[in-house]
C-alpha positions in Angstrom: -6.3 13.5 11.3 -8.2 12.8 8.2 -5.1 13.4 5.9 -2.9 10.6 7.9 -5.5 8.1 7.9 -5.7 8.8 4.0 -1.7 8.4 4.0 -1.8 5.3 6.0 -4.5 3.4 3.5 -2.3 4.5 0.9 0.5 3.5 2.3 -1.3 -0.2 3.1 -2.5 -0.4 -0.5 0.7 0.2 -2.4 2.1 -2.2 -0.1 -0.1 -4.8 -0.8 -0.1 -4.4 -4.2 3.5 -4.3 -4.3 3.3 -7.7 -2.0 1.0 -8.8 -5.3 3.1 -7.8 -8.3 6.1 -8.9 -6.7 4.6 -12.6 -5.8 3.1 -12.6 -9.6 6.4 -12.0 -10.8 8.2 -14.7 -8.9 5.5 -17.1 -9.9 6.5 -16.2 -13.6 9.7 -16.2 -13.4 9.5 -19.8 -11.8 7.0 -20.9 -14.8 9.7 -19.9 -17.3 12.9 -21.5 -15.6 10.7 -25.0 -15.2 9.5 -24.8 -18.7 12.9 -23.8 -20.2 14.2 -26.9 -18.1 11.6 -29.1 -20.0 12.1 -27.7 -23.4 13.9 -29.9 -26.5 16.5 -26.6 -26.3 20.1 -27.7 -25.7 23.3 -26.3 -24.7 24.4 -23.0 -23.3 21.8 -21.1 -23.9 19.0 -22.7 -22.4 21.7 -22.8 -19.1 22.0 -19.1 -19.2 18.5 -18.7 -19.8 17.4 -20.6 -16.6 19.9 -19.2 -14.7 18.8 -15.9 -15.2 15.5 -16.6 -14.2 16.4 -18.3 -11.1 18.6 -15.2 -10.0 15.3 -12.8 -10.6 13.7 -15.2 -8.7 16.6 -14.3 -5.9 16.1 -10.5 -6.2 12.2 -10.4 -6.1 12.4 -12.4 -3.3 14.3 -10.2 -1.7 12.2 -7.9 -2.6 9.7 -9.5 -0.9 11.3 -10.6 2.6 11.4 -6.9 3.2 7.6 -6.3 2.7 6.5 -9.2 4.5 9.7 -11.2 6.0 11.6 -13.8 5.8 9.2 -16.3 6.6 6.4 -15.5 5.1 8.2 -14.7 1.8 9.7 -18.0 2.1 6.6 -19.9 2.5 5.3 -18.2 -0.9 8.9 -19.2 -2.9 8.4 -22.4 -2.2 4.9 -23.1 -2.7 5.1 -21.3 -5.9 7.9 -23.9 -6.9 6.1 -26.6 -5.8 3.0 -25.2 -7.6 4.8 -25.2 -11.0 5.9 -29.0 -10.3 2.4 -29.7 -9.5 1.1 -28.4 -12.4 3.3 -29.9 -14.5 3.0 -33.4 -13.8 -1.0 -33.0 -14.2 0.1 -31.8 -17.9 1.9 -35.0 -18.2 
């Protein structure tokens, strides 16, 4: 009994800090798209470069949706957007 209650807290911890590195990640990801969006850089690259971020956004959200759902892990993307937006305009 001792051994699956052991496996079990394991099992919670991981998951949570899964849940944690993935949400830190997002939140990054979401800080370098909006600042790559504000930067003097021009053209193609800066394009491709917020793109990109905005897809990893995508696939650590999915990511997330299967730890936590759908809901929940929707409710974190967009407060993490609207975080970033937030803290911009306090920079400004």
């Amino acid at each position: 009994m001792n051994t699956l209650v052991a496996e079990r807290n394991n099992i919670i911890n991981n998951g949570t800090s899964e849940v944690a590195r993935l949400k830190q990640q997002i939140e990054a990801e979401q800080v370098s798209a909006h600042r790559a969006l504000h930067s003097p850089a021009y053209g193609a690259a800066q394009h491709k470069f917020i793109t990109r971020r905005l897809e990893r956004m995508g696939e650590l959200h999915d990511e997330l949706k299967v730890l936590v759902g759908e809901k929940d892990s929707n409710v974190f993307l967009v407060g993490a957007m609207n975080k970033e937006v937030a803290h911009a305009r306090n920079e400004h």
